[in-house]
SEZAKOL-800010 format. One record per residue (C-alpha): residue number from 1; x, y, z. Coordinates in Angstrom, 2 decimals, always signed. Example, Ala and Ser with C-alpha at 12.3 -4.5 7.8 and 13.67 -1.06 7.14 Angstrom:
# SEZAKOL-800010
> resi; east; north; up
> 1; +12.30; -4.50; +7.80
> 2; +13.67; -1.06; +7.14
END
This chain:
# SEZAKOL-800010
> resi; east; north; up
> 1; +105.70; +156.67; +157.52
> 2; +105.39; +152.67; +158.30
> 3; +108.67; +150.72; +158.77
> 4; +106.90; +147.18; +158.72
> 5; +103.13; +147.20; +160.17
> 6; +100.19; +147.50; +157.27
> 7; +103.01; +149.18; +155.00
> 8; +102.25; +149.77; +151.09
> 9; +105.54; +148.11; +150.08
> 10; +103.87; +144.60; +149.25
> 11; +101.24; +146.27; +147.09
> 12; +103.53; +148.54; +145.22
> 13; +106.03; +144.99; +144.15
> 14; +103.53; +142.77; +143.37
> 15; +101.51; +145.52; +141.27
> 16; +104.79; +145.66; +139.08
> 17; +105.23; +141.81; +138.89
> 18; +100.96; +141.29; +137.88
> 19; +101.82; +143.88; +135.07
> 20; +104.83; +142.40; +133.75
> 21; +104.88; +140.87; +130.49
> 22; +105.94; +137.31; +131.33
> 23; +103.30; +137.56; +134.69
> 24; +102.99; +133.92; +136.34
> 25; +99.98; +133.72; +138.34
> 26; +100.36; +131.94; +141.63
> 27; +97.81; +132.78; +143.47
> 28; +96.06; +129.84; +144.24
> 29; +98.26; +129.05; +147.12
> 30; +96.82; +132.10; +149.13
> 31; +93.93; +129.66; +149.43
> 32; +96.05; +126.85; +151.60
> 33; +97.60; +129.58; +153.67
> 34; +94.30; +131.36; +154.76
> 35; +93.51; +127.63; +155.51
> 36; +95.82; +127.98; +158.27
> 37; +95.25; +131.46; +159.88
> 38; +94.20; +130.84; +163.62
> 39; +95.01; +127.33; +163.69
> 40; +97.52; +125.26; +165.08
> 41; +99.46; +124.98; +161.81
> 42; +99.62; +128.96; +161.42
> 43; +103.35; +128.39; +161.62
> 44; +104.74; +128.59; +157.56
> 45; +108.36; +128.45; +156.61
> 46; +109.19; +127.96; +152.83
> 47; +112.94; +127.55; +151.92
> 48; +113.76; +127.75; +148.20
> 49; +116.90; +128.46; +146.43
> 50; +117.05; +132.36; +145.11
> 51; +115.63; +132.71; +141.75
> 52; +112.52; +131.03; +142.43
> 53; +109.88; +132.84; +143.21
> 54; +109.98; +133.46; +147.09
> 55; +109.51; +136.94; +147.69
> 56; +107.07; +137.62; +144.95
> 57; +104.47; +135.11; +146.94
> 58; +105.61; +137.14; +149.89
> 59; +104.47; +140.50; +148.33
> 60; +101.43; +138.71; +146.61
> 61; +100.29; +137.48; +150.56
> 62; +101.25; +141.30; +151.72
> 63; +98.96; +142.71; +149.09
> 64; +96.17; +140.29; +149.42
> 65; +95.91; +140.04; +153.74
> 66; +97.40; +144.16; +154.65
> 67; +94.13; +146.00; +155.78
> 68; +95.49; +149.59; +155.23
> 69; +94.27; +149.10; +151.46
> 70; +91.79; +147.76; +148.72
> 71; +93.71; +145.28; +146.68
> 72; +90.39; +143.54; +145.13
> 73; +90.70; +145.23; +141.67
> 74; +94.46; +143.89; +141.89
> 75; +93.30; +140.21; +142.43
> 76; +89.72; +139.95; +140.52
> 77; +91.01; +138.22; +137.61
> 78; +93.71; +135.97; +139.03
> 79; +93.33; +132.69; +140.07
> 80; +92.11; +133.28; +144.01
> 81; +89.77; +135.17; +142.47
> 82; +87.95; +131.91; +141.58
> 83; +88.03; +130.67; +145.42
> 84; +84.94; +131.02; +147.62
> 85; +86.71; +132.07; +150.78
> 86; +88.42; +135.20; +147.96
> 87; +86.51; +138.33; +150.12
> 88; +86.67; +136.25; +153.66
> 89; +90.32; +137.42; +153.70
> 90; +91.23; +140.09; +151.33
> 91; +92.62; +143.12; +153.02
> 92; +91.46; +141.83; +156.47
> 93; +94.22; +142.00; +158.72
> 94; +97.27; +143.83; +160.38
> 95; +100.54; +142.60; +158.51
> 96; +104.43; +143.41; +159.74
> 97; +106.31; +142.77; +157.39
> 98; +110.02; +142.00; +158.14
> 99; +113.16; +141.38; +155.72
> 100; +115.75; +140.56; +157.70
> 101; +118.56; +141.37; +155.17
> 102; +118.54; +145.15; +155.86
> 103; +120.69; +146.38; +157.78
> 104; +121.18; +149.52; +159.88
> 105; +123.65; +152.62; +158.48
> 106; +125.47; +151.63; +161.80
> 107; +126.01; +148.04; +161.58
> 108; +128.84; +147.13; +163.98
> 109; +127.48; +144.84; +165.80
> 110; +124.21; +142.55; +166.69
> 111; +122.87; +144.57; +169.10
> 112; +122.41; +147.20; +166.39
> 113; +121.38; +144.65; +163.49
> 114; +118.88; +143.59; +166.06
> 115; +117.97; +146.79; +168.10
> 116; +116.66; +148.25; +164.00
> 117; +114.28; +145.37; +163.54
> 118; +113.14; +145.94; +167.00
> 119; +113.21; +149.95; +166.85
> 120; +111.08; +149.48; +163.39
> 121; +108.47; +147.43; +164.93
> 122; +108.10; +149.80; +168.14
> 123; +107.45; +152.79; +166.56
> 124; +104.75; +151.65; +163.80
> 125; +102.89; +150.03; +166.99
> 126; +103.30; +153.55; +168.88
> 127; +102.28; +154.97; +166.13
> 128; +98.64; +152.72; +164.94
> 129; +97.92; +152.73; +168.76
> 130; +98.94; +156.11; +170.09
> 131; +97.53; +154.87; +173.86
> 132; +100.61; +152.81; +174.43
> 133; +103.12; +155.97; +173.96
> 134; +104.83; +156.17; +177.12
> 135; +104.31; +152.89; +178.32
> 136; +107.11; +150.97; +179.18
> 137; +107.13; +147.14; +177.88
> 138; +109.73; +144.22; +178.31
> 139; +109.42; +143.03; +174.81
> 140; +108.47; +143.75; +171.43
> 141; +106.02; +141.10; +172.34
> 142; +104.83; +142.48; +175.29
> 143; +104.16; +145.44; +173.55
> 144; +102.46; +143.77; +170.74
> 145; +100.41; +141.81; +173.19
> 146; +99.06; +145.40; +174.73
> 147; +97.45; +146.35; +171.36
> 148; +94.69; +143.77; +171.72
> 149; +94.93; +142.72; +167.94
> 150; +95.61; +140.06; +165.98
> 151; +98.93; +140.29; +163.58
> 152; +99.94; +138.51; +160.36
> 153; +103.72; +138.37; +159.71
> 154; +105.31; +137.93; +156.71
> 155; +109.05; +137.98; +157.56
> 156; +111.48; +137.38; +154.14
> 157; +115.62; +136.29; +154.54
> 158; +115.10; +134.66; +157.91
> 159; +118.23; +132.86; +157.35
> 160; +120.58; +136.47; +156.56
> 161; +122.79; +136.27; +159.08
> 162; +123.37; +132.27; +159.05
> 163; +123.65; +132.52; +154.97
> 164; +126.18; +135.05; +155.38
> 165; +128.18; +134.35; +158.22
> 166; +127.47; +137.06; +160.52
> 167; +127.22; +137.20; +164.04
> 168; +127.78; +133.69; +164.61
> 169; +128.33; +133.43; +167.96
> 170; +124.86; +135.13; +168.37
> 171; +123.27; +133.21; +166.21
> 172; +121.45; +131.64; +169.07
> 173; +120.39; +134.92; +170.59
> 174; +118.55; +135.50; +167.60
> 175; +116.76; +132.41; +166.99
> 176; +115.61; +133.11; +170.81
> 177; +114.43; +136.84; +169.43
> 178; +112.30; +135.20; +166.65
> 179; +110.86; +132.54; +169.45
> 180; +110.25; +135.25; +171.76
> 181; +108.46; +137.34; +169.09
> 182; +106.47; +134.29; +167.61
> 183; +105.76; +131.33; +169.46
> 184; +103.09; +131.15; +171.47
> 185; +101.27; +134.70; +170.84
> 186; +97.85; +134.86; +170.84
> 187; +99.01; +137.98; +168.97
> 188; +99.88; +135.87; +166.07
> 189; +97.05; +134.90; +163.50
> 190; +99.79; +133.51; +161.33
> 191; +103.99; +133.39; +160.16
> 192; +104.83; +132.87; +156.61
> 193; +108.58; +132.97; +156.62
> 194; +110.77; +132.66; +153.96
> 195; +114.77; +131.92; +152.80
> 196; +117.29; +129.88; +151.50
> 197; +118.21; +127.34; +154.48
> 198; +116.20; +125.55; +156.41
> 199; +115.77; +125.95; +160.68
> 200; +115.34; +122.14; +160.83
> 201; +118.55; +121.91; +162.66
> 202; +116.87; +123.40; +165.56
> 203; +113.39; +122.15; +165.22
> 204; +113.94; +119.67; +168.20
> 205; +114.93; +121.99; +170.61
> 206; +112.79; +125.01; +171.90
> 207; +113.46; +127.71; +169.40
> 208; +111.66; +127.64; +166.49
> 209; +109.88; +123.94; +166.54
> 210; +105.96; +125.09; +165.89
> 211; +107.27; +126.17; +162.55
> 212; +106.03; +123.44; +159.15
> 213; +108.93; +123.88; +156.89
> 214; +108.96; +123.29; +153.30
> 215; +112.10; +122.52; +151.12
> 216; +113.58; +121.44; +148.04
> 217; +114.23; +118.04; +149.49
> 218; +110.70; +118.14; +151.08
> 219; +107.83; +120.08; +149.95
> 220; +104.68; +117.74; +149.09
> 221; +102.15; +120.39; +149.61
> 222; +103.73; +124.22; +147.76
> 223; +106.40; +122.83; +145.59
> 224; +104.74; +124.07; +142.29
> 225; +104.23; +127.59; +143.51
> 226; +108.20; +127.91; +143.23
> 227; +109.45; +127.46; +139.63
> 228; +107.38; +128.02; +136.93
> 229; +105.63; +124.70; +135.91
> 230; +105.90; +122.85; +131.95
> 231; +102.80; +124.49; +131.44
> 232; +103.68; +127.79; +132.48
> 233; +106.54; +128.15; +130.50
> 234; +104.41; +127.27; +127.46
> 235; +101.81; +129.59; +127.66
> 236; +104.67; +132.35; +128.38
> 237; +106.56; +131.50; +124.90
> 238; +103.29; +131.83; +123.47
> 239; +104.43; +135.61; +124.24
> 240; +107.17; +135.66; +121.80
> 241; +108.52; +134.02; +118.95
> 242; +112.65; +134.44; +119.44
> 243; +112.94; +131.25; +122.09
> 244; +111.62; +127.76; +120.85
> 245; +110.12; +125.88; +124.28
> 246; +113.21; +123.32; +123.66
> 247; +115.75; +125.86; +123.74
> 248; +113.99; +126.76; +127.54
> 249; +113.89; +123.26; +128.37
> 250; +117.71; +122.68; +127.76
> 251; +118.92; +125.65; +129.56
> 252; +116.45; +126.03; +132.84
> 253; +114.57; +122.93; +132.96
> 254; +115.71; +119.98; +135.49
> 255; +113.82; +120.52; +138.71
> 256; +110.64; +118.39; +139.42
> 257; +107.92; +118.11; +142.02
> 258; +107.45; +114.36; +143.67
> 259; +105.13; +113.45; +141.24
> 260; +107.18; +114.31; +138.37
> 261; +106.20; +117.66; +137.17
> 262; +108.90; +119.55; +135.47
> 263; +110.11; +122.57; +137.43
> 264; +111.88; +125.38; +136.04
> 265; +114.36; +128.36; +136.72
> 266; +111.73; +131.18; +136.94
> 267; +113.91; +134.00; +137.06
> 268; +116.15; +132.89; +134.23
> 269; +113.21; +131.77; +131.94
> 270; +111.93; +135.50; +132.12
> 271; +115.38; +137.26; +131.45
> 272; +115.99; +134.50; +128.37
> 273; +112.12; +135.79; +126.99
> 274; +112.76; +139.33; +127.91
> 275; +116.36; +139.43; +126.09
> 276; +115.02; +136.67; +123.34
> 277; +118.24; +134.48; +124.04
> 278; +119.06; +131.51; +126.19
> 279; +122.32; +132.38; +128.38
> 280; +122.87; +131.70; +131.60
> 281; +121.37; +133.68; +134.14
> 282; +122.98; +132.42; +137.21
> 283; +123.64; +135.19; +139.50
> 284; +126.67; +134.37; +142.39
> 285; +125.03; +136.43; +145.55
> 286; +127.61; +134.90; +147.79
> 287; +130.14; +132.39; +147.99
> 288; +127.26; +129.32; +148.93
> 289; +125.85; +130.10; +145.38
> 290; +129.04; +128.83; +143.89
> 291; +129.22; +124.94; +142.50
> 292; +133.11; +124.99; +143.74
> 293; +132.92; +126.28; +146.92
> 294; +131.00; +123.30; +148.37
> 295; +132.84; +120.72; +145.92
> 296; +136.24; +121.98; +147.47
> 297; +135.31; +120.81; +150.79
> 298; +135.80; +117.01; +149.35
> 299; +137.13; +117.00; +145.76
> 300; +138.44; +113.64; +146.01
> 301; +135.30; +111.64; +147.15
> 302; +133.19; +113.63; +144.99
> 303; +135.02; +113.96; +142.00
> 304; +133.73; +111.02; +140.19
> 305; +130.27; +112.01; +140.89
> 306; +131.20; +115.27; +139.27
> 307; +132.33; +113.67; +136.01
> 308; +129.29; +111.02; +135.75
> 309; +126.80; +114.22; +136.12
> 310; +128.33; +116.23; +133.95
> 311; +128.05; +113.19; +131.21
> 312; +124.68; +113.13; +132.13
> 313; +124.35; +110.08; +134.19
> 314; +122.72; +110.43; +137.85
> 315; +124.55; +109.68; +140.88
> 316; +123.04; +107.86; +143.27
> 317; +122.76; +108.70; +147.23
> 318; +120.82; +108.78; +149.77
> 319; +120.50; +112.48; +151.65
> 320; +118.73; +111.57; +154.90
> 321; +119.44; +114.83; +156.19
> 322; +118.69; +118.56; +154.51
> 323; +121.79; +121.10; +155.19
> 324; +120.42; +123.68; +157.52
> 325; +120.88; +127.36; +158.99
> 326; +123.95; +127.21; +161.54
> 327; +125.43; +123.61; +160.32
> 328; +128.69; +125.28; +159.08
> 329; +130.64; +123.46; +156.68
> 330; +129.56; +120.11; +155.29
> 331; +131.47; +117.42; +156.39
> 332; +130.81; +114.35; +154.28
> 333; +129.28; +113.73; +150.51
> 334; +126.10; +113.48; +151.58
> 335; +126.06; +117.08; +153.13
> 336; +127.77; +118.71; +150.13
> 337; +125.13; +116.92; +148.18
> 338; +122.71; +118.20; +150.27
> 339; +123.65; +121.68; +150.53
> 340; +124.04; +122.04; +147.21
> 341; +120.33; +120.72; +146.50
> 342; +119.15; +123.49; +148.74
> 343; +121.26; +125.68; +146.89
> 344; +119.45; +124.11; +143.71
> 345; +122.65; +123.60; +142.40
> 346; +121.45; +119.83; +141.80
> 347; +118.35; +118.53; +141.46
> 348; +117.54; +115.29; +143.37
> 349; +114.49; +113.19; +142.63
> 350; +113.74; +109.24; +143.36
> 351; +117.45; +108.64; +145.15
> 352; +119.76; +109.98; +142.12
> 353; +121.29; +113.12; +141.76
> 354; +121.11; +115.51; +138.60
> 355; +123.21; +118.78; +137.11
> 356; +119.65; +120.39; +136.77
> 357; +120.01; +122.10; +133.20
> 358; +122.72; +124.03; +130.71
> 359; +122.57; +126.90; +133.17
> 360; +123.94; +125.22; +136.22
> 361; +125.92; +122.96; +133.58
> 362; +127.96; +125.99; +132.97
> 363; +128.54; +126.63; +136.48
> 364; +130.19; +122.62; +136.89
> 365; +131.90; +122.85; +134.09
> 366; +134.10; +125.74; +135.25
> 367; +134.53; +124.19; +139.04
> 368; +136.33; +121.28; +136.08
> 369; +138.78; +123.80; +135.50
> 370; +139.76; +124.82; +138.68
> 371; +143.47; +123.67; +139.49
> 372; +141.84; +121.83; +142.78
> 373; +140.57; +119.24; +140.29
> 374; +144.07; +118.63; +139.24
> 375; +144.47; +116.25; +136.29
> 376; +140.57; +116.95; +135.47
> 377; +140.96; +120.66; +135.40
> 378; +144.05; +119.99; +132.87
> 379; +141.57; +117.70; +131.04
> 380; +138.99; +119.63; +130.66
> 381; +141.10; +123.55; +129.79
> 382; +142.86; +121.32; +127.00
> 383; +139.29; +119.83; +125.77
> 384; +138.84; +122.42; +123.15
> 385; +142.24; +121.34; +121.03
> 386; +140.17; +118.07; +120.57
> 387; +137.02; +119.67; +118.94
> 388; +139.86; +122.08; +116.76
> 389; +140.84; +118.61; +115.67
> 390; +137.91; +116.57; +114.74
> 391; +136.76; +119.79; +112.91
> 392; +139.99; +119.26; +110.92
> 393; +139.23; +115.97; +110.36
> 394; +142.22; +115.12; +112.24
> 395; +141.52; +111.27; +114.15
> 396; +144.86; +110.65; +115.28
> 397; +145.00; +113.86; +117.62
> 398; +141.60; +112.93; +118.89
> 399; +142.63; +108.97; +119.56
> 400; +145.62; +110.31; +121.53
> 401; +143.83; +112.79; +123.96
> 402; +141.46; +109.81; +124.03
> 403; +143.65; +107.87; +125.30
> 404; +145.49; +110.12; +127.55
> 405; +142.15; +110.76; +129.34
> 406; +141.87; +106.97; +129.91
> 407; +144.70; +106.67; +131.39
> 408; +144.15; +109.06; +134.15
> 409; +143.87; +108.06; +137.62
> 410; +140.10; +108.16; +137.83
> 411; +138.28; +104.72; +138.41
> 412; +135.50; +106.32; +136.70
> 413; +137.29; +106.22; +133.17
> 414; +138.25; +103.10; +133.41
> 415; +135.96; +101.53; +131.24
> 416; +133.99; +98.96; +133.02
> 417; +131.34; +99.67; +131.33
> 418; +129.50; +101.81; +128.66
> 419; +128.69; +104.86; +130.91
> 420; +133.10; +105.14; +131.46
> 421; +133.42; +104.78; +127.64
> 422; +131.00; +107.82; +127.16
> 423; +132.32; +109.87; +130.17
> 424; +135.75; +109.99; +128.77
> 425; +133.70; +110.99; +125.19
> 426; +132.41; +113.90; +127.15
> 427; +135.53; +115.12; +129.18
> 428; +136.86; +115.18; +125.89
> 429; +134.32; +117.46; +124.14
> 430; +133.08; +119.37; +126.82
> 431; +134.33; +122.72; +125.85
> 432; +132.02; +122.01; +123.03
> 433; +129.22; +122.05; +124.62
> 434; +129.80; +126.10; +124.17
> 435; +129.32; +126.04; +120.91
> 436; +127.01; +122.70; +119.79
> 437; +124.15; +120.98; +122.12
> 438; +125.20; +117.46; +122.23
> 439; +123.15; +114.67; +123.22
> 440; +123.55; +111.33; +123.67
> 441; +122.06; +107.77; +122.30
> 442; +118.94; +110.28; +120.47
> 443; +117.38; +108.33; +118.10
> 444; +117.73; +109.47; +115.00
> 445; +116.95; +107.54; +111.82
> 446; +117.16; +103.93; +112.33
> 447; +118.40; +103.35; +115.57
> 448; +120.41; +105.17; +118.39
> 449; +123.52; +107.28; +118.00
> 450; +125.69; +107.57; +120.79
> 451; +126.60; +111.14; +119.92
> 452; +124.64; +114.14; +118.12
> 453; +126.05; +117.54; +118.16
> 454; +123.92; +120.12; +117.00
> 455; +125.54; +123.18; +115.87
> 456; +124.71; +126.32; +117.40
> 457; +126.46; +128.54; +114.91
> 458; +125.69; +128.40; +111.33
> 459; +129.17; +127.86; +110.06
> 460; +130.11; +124.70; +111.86
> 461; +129.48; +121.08; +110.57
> 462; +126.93; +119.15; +112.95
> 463; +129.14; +115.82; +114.17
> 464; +127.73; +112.20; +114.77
> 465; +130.16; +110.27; +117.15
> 466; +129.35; +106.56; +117.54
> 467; +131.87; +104.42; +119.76
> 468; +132.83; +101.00; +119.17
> 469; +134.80; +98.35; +120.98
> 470; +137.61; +95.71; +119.56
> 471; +136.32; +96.35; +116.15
> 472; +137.51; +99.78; +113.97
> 473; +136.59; +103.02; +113.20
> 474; +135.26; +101.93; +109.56
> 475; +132.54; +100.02; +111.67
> 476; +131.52; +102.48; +113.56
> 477; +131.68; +105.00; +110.53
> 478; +129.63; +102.21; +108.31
> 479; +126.85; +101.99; +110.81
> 480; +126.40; +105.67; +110.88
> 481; +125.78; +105.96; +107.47
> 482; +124.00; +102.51; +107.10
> 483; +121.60; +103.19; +109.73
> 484; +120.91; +107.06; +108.47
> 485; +122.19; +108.35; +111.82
> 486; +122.31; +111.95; +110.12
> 487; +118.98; +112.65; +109.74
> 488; +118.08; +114.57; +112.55
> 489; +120.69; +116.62; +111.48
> 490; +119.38; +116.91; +107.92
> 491; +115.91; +118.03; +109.20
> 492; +117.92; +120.74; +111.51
> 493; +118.75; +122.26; +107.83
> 494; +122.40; +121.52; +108.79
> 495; +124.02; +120.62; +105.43
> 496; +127.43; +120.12; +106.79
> 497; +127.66; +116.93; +108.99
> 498; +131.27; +114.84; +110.31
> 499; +131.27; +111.53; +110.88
> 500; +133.49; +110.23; +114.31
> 501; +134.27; +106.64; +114.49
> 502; +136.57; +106.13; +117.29
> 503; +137.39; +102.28; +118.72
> 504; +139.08; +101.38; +121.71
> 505; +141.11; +97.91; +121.35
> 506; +140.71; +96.34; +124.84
> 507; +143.91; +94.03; +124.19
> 508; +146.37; +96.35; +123.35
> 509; +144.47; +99.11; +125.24
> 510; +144.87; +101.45; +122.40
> 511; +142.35; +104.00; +120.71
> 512; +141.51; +104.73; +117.20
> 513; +139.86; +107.39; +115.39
> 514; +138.66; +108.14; +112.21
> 515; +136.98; +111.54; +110.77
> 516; +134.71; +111.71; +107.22
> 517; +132.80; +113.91; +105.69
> 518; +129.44; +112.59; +104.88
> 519; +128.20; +113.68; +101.37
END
């Protein structure tokens, strides 16, 4: 049996994913990696955040290159299909396929995490070229080289032992194993590597430089073939009829390509349409995945940020540098921000910085409550008492948390502007985001809102919240009705609907708030 050389594995996994209901076909980007097979750019390493799609291109390029079968009824249909060079490549080569995330029974140290990936690759060589039993080689490589073929490698979790944390101090020693095997090989037709952090870190020196990487931060040539595209997602709730396309868009959406293209979750939109219901799928492999490990390591700088993204507003900053394999703990904003981009945590498009969706939304919200945010955290556990009291109708309750909140020691809430006005609106209500999507300054009827929350349970009241400065409540209560601000509601069949006026009196620095019951 094959550990890694012209295995079946790849054909097997993708076989299952091309016969899945909620099948994405991606195949179109084997055509711009056979573009590179015996050229100088035969080097490919993609780094995406889990979830999206890595390993099922991996098995797709397994199935299409591996020699040891006939994959062509698999492909005729899909998109490569199409492609003139289709039959140049299909099933045409030697492939070893590595996944450098399994590990050994014994496991005690690196010289056995790193004498099994060796071991594996010996003895399917001895055993496709039975004239080299015996023989006695240096290398892997050197062995390799004495076969006289050409080799495609596919190797998946490059980054294992950097990701997780083990082995460091041979961390180097393995980066040399992967140069050794790699660069430089006239063995080596072409690499496609893939994981979650980049090697860019050691691109200068002499390790693994011949490698093209592709990130979240930098990807201008495969970015849509990771995520599912707006397109995609359509034609795959054309499946079903449980999920509305803006119920996807609101909870996975929030990654884009350079041009603009919307980019989404493509693990988590296929569990929503297989379960018909929009939850969050995130799924906490290790302590990297998680929003407040990385904002621990600076809650105070960052903490603002934190607040303005969960209202919704991007933070701008410039990340001139992507968080890589072996960088250890980020030291400054920028390389929390950028770790956590790789991590796709946050999006980042055109300089600003975005929570991505409701999924990851989820995910910030309870970093909020951890005690390291201090007055925040207290903020935000108390936040549902002040939804309990508007649906009671009860403004002076809400005016006081209001103002509470205000007067924390955040320069954020300050209210220098609009933006503070509405961020203290949303630390306020953000335990309601549970149980109503709320948006802000939607147009509905004739002219903007500042607030719309749309029930997600049929037996609560939708609420319109409009904010006013050193005028009243009535005002802001008048101009909801005058200007038909519940109408979007109305055509949501939500017969219930609350009207919040809250003002905030800049003179005496003192917030009122009144709650009615539009008829």
């Amino acid at each position: 049996m094959a550990f890694c050389l012209n295995t079946n594995s790849a054909l097997i996994l993708y076989r299952d994913l091309v016969n899945s209901e909620y099948f994405v076909d991606k195949s179109a980007i084997i055509e711009h990696i056979s573009k590179r097979i015996r050229t100088s750019t035969k080097y490919v390493c993609v780094t995406k955040p889990r979830r999206f799609g890595k390993t099922s291109v991996l098995n797709m390029l397994g199935a299409y290159y591996c020699k040891a079968y006939d994959a062509r009824e698999l492909f005729e249909g899909l998109e490569i299909s199409k492609n003139p060079s289709f039959a140049v490549h299909l099933n045409q080569y030697n492939v070893i396929s590595l996944c450098l995330n399994q590990l050994p029974d014994k496991n005690d140290s690196y010289e056995d995490y790193i004498n099994y990936i060796k071991n594996c690759i010996k003895q399917d060589i001895e055993a496709a070229y039975p004239a080299l039993n015996g023989k006695d080689f240096g290398s892997v490589a050197d062995m390799l080289t004495a076969t006289g073929d050409e080799f495609i490698f596919i190797i998946d979790e490059w980054d294992y032992i950097f990701s997780h944390e083990i082995y460091p101090e041979h961390q180097g020693d393995f980066l040399e194993f992967l140069r050794n095997l790699l660069k430089d090989k006239a063995y080596v037709a072409l690499v496609y590597m893939t994981g979650v952090l980049p090697i860019k870190k050691y691109s200068t020196g002499s390790a693994l430089n011949m490698f093209k990487e592709y990130t979240m931060l930098k990807d201008p040539f495969f970015e849509t073939y990771f995520g599912f595209t707006e397109e995609e997602v359509e034609m795959l709730c054309e499946k079903q009829t449980a999920l509305k396309m803006e119920d996807i868009r609101e909870w996975y959406n929030g990654y884009q390509t350079r041009d603009g293209q919307r980019l989404y979750n493509p693990r988590s939109v296929v569990c929503a349409l297989e379960d018909e219901t929009c939850q969050s799928y995130w799924t906490r492999t290790g302590k990297m995945d998680e929003v407040l490990f990385f904002l621990k390591y600076n809650i105070g700088e960052v903490r603002d940020d934190v607040v303005k993204m969960v209202n919704d507003t991007p933070v701008s900053v410039d990340i001139e540098e992507e968080y890589a394999a072996g960088q250890g703990q980020p030291q400054n904003r920028e390389e929390i921000y950028a770790a956590m981009i790789i991590y796709g945590l946050l999006s980042y498009s055109d300089g600003e910085l975005r929570i991505p969706n409701k999924e990851l939304m989820i995910e910030f919200q309870k970093a909020l409550k951890d005690d390291e945010f201090g007055y925040i955290a207290q903020l935000v556990r108390n936040s549902g008492a002040v939804l309990e009291a508007t649906l009671n109708k009860n403004g002076d309750v809400v005016a006081s948390y209001l103002h509470d909140i205000h007067n924390s020691e955040l320069p954020v809430l300050k209210y220098n502007d609009e933006n503070s006005l509405s961020c203290v609106v949303t630390l306020a209500y953000l335990s309601a985001r549970n149980k109503y999507k709320v948006e802000r300054e939607e147009k509905s009827g004739k002219g903007f809102v500042d607030f719309i929350f749309y029930p997600r349970r049929k037996n609560l009241p939708g609420i319109i919240l409009e904010l006013k400065a050193d005028k009243t409540p009535a005002d802001a209560i008048a101009q909801i009705r005058e200007k038909e601000y519940c109408e979007k509601l109305r055509k949501e069949n939500v017969t219930r609907i609350l009207a919040v006026g809250i003002n905030y009196d800049t003179k005496k620095k003192e917030h009122q708030c009144v709650i009615e019951e539009l008829g």
